[in-house]
LUMTOR-295112 format. One record per residue (C-alpha): y, x, z. Coordinates in steps of 0.02 Angstrom, whole numbers, plus 32768, in hexadecimal, padded with zeros to 4 digits. Example, Ala and Ser with C-alpha at 12.3 -4.5 7.8 and 13.67 -1.06 7.14 Angstrom:
py,px,pz
7F1F,8267,8186 .
7FCB,82AC,8165 .
END
This chain:
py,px,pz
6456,46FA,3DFA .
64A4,4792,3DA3 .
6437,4766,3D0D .
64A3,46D9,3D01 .
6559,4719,3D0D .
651B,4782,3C78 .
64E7,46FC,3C1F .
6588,4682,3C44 .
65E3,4714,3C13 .
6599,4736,3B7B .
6594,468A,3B37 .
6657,467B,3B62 .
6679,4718,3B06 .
661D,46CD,3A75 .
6671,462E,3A68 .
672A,467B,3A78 .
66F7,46D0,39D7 .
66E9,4610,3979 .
6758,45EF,38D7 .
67F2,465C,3908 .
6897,45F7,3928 .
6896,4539,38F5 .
6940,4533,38A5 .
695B,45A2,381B .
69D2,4632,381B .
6A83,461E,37D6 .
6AB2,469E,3759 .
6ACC,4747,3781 .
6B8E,4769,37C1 .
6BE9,479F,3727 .
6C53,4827,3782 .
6C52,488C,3817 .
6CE2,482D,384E .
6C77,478C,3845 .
6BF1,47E5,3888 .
6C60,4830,3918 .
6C90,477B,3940 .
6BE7,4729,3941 .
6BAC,47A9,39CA .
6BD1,47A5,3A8B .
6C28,4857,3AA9 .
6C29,4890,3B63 .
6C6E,4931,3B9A .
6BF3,4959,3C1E .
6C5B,49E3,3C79 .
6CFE,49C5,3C8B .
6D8D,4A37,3CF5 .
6E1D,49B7,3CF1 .
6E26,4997,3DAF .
6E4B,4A5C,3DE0 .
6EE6,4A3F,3D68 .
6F00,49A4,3DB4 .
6F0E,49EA,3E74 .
6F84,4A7F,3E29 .
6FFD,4A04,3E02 .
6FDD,49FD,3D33 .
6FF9,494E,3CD9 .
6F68,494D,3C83 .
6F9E,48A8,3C34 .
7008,48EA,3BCE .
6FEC,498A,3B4D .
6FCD,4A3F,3B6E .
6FAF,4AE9,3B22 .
6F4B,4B3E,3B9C .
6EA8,4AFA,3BCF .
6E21,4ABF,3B6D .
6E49,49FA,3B9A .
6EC8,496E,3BB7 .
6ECA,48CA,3BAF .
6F0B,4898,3B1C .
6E83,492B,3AD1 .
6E0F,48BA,3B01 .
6E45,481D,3AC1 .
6E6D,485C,3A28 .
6DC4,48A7,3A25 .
6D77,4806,3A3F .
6D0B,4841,3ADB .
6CD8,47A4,3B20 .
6C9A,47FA,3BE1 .
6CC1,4897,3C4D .
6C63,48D8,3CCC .
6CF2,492A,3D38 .
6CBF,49C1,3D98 .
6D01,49E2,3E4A .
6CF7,4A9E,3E59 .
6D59,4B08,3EED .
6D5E,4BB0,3ECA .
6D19,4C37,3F5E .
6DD3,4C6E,3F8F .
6DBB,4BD6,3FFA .
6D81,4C2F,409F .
6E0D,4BF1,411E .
6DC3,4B5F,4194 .
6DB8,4AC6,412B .
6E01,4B12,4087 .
6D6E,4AE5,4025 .
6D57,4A40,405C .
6E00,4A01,4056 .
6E12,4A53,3F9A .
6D77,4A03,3F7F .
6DC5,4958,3FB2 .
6E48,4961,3F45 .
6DF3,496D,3EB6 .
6D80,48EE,3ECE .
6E2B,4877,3EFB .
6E6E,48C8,3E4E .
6DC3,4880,3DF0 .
6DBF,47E6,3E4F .
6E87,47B0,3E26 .
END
């Protein structure tokens, strides 16, 4: 029986290495800005919803931080993977979870 899995596997590995895509590549982008656009860009860490539960508009522009919204847009990020982090000051009886719960209200609004 083992014998085969190996052997299904094998022959499906082989024949996903066949002729390669069957439409032919369009030209190589001509800038990095065309490049930049063709891509999907997703910020895979992203700190927005402690600055949300502080009170911060984060829809509109900031100095500090690394990250706004309008950062993003013009950055042409097309998905964020907000983080929900509480901090270990939280110690009181329900601190953490209720800081916790506002952020992820912050991410999902």
């Amino acid at each position: 029986m083992r014998a085969r899995w190996i052997s299904l596997t094998i022959l499906l590995l082989t024949l996903q290495c066949g002729e390669g895509p069957s439409q032919p590549r369009s030209r190589p982008p001509s800038s990095l800005e065309e490049l930049h656009s063709s891509l999907l860009l997703i910020d895979a860490h992203n700190d927005l919803p402690s600055y949300t539960v502080r009170g911060v508009d984060v829809g509109q522009p900031r100095n500090e931080g690394h990250t706004d919204l309008p950062r993003l847009r013009q950055g042409g990020v097309d998905a964020v993977f907000f983080s929900a982090y509480v901090a270990r000051g939280y110690v009181g009886k329900n601190q953490a979870a209720h800081r916790l719960l506002e952020m992820i209200d912050a991410i999902r609004t």
